[in-house]
N, C-alpha and C positions, 0 to 999 in steps of 0.2 A: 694658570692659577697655581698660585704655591702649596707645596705640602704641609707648610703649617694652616694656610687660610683652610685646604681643604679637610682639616682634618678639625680642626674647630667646627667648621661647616657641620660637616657628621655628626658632630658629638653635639652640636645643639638639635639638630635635626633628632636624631635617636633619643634624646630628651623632651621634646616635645612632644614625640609618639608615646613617650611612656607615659606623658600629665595627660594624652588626650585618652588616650586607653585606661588611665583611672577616671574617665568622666570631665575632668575641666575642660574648661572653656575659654579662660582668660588667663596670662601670667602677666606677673611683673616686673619687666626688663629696664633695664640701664640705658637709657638714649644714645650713651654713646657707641655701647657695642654693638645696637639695634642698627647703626648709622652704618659703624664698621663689615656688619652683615650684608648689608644692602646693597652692597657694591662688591664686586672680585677684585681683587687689587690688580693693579697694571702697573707699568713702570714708570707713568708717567707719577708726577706728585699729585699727593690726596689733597681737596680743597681743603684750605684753613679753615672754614668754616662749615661740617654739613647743612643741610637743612634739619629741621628740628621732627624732632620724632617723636608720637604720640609714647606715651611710659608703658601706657595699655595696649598690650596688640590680642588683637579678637584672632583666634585658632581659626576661627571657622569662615568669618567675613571680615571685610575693614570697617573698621569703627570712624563713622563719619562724622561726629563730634564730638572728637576722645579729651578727657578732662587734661589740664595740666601733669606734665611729668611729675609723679611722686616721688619721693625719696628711696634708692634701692631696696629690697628688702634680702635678707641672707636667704638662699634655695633652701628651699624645700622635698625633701623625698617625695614623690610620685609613686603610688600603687604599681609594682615591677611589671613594666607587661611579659615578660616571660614568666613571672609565678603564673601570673591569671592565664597565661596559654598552657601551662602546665594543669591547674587545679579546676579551672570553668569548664563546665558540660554544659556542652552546643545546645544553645533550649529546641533545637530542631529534631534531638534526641529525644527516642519515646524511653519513656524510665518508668520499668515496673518496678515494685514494690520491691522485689529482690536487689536489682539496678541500684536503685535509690539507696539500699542498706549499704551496698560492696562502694559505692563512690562517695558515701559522707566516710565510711571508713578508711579509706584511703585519705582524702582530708585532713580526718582526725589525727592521723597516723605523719602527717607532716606537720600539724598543725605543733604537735606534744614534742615534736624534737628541734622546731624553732627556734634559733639563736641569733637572729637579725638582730635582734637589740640585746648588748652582749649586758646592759645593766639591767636590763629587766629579767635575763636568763638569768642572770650570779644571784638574783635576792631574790627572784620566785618561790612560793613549795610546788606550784601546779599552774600548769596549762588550763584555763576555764575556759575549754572550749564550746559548752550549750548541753543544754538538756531540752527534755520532751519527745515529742515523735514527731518525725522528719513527714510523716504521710499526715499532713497538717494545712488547713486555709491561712493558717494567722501567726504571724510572728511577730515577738516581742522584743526589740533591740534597746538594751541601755548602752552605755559610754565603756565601762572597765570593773573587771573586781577590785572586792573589795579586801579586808581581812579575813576576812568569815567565809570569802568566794574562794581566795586564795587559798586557807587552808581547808576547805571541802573539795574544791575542784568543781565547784557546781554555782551559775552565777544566781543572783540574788537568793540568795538564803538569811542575810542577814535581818534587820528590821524592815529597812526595804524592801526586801524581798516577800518579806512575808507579807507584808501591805497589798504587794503585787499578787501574791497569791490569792489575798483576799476579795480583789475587783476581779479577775479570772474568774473566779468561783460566783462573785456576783453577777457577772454577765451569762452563768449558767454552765461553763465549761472549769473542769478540771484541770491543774497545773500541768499534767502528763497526757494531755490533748491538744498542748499548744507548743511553740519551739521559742524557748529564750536564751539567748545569745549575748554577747558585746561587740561592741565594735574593737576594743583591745584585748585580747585574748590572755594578758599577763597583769597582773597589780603594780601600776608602777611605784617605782622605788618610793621612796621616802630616804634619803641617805640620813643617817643621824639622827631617825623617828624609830621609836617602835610603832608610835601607834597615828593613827591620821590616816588620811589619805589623799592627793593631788589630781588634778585632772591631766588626762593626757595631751601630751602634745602634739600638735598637727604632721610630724614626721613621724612619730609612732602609731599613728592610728591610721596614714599611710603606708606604713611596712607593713602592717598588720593587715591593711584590709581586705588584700587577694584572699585572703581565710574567709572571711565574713562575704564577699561574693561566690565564692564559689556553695558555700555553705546557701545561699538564698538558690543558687543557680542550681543545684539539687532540690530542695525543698519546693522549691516554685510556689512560694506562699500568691493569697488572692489579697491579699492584705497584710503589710508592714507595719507595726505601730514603734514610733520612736518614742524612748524615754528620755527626754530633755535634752538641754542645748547642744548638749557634745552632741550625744548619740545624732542630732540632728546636723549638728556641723561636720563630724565623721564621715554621715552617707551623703550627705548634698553639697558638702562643701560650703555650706554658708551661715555666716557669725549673726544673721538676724538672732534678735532676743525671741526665746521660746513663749513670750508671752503674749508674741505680736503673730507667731506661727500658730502656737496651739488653737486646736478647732479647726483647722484649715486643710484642706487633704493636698497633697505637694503628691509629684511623681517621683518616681523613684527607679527607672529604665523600665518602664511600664506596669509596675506596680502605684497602685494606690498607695501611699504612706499619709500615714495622722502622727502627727506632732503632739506632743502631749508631754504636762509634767513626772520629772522623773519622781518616784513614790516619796524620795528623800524630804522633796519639798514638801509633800503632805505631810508630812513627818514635823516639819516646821512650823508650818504653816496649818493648820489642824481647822480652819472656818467652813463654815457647812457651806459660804459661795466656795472657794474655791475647791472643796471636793465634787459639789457639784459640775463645775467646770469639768474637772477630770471626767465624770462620771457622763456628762454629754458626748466627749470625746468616745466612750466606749459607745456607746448608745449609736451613735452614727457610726461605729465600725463594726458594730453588730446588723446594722442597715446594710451597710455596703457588704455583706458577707451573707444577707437574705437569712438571719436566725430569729428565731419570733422572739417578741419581746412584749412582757405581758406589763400591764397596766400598773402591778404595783413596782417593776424594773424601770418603767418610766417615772416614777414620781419620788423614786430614791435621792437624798438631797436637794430636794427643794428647800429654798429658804420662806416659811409662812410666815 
């Protein structure tokens, strides 16, 4: 086998450990170097023709009726598995309350000198790394700060935010009883904006996310609630419309997660169904977390 074949070998192999260690399941490959793969070179000549090769290859089993070759797509960053062997506590770990305090610190502490994305580091004012308390059942993940997040250092504070604070409190608990986080730990840029904001992109919410795992992998919440499509696409990986998920409880590496709109859209969208909608969402994760829930909690947003 040659030193170049075998070292491409490696370096796709060591790339594929890093997508399956952030969670995927599927990539998608170019037929022809999938072909090129499949065989070690010999000295004899390559056939002119391979056989043709699914675009889709399943990580885990072969895909026995894979769709047509799609069109390449440009790589993708994958979640570092050396960050995540660095910063994840083995959930086989008993973590006291002291435990818990000294390892989000530590987190924290890598979290705030982060320069993987060297444009999101040059236009930051702060790292928003979460608030609330870590010895917590329930956590609340949106997508990224915002302005408001950025310059406080604390995420949703802004209108949103406070909307958010406002269903917390209706479900009976306080903002400072629950853990709210992002999946992107920085504001992304805006070049040539003061003001706006963009959604992250699927490489940057992969750099970022070994933070937001090891951050759950401490906290060991009994329930994730996702705040819209990013935040959902972030942790699962997947571009379904939040309107086809929301209501629907998805796993999350053995977490329950609820799907759910992020507060913005209420913000938009202001109709007593659709806060209702929200509002059932909470209600069944108030179920799944055994908290009572009294009769006039249930009939909040009905439309008569």
């Amino acid at each position: 086998m040659s030193s170049a074949y075998e070292q491409l070998l490696a370096a796709t192999i060591s790339h594929l450990e890093d997508l399956k260690a952030g969670g995927a399941r599927f990539v998608q490959v170019d037929p022809g170097l999938l072909a090129r793969l499949s065989a070690a070179p010999t000295k004899q000549a390559a056939p002119s023709s391979p056989a043709p090769v699914p675009a889709k290859a399943n990580m885990l089993a072969p895909d026995s009726a894979a769709p047509a070759p799609a069109p390449p797509r440009p790589a993708v960053a994958a979640p570092s598995a050396a960050l995540l062997r660095e910063l994840l506590v083995d959930p086989s770990v008993e973590l006291t309350p002291e435990r818990k305090e000294a390892e989000m610190a530590r987190i924290r502490e890598r979290a705030l000198a982060c320069i993987k994305c060297p444009n999101l580091a040059s236009s930051r004012r702060n790292v928003v790394f979460g608030v609330g308390t870590i010895h917590t059942e329930l956590m609340f993940i949106g997508e990224a700060p915002g302005m408001d997040e950025d310059e406080q250092a604390e995420p949703f504070v802004g209108k949103a935010g406070q909307l958010l604070t406002k269903i917390i409190q209706t479900m009976g608990l306080d903002r400072d009883r629950v853990y709210i986080a992002n999946v992107l730990k920085c504001r992304p840029d805006t070049p040539g904006q003061r003001t706006g904001n963009r959604k992250p992109t699927v490489d940057e919410m992969n750099t970022c996310k070994p933070y937001l795992l090891a951050q759950i992998s401490v906290i060991r919440p009994k329930v994730i609630v996702a705040l819209g499509a990013t935040a959902v696409e972030g942790l699962l990986g997947r571009t379904m419309g939040i309107m086809k998920l929301r209501g629907n409880w998805q796993d999350f590496n053995g977490v329950p997660l609820m799907p759910t709109y992020h507060p913005a859209y209420l913000l938009r969208n202001q109709s007593l169904a659709e806060k209702r909608k929200v509002w059932e969402d909470m209600l069944a994760v108030m179920e799944k977390l055994g908290m009572p829930i009294s009769e006039k909690q249930r009939g909040f947003f009905l439309v008569k």
